[in-house]
C-alpha positions in Angstrom: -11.1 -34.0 -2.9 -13.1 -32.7 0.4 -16.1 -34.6 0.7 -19.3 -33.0 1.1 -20.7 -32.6 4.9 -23.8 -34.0 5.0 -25.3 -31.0 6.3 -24.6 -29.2 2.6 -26.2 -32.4 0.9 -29.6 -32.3 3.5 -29.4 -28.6 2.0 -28.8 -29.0 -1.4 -31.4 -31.7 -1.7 -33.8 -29.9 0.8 -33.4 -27.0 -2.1 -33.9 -29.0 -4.8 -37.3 -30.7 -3.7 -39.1 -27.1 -2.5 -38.3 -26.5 -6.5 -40.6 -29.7 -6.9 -42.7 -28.9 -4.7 -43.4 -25.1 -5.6 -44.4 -26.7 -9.2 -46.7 -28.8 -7.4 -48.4 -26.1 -5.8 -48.9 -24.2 -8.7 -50.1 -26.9 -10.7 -52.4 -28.3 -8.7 -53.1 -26.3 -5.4 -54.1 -22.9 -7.7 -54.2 -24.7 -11.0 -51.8 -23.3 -12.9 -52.4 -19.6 -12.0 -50.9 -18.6 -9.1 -50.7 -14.6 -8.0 -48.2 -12.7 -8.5 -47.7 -11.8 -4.6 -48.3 -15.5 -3.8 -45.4 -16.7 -6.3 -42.9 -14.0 -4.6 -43.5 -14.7 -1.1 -43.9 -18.4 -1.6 -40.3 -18.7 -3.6 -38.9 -16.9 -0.9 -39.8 -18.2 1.9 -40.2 -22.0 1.7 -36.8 -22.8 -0.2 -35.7 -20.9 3.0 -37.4 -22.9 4.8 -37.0 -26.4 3.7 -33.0 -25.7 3.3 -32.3 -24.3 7.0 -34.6 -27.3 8.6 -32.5 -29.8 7.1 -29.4 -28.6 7.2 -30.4 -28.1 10.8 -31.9 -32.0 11.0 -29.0 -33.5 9.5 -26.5 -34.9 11.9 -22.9 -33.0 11.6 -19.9 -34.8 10.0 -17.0 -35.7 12.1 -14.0 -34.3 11.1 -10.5 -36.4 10.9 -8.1 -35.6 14.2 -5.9 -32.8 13.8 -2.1 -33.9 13.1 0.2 -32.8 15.8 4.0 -31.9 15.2 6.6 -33.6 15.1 8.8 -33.5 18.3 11.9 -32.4 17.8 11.5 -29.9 14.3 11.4 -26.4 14.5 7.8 -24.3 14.5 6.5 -22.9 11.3 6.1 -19.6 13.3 8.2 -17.9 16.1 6.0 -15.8 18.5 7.6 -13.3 20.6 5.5 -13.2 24.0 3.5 -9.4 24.4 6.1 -8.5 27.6 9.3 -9.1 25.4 7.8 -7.4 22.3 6.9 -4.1 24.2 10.2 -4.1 25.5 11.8 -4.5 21.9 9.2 -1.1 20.2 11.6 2.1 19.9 10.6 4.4 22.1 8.4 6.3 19.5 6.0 3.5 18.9 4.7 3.9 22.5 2.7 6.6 22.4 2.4 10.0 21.5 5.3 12.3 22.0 4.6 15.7 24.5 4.9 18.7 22.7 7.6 20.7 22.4 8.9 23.7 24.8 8.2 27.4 22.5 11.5 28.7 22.3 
């Protein structure tokens, strides 16, 4: 399994607690009837909020080094270079053809 980056956890929590805190608000800051518009806006925004500041905050896992190839075993692709593959298109594959003479 992948673990988490901590950035996703600062986020997820950071989500969790503006939940907590939007109950707070309501309970106690308009006492337990908030308005309409208020509610909208405020679920909106501060989640928003509170999820891109930590995710921004939290320092950035390190990744493990990438594993480099074995010396010695063939590629897993083989990538003819743009000058060789222009030279190997039929002739019809370069571009439109000029219109034919009336007769």
């Amino acid at each position: 399994m992948t673990p988490v980056e901590s950035k996703v956890k600062a986020s997820t929590t950071a989500a969790a607690v503006s939940g907590i805190a939007l109950w707070i608000i309501g309970r106690y800051a308009f006492k337990g009837s908030v308005p309409d518009v208020v509610t909208s806006w405020t679920y909106a925004i501060v989640p928003s909020i509170l999820t891109f500041i930590a995710g921004y905050l939290a320092k950035h896992t390190p990744r493990p080094a990438a594993v480099r190839a074995t010396p010695g075993l063939p590629p897993e692709k083989t990538l003819i270079p743009p000058a060789a593959a222009a030279a190997e298109q039929p002739p019809a594959a370069a571009g439109p053809a000029a219109p034919a003479a009336p007769e």
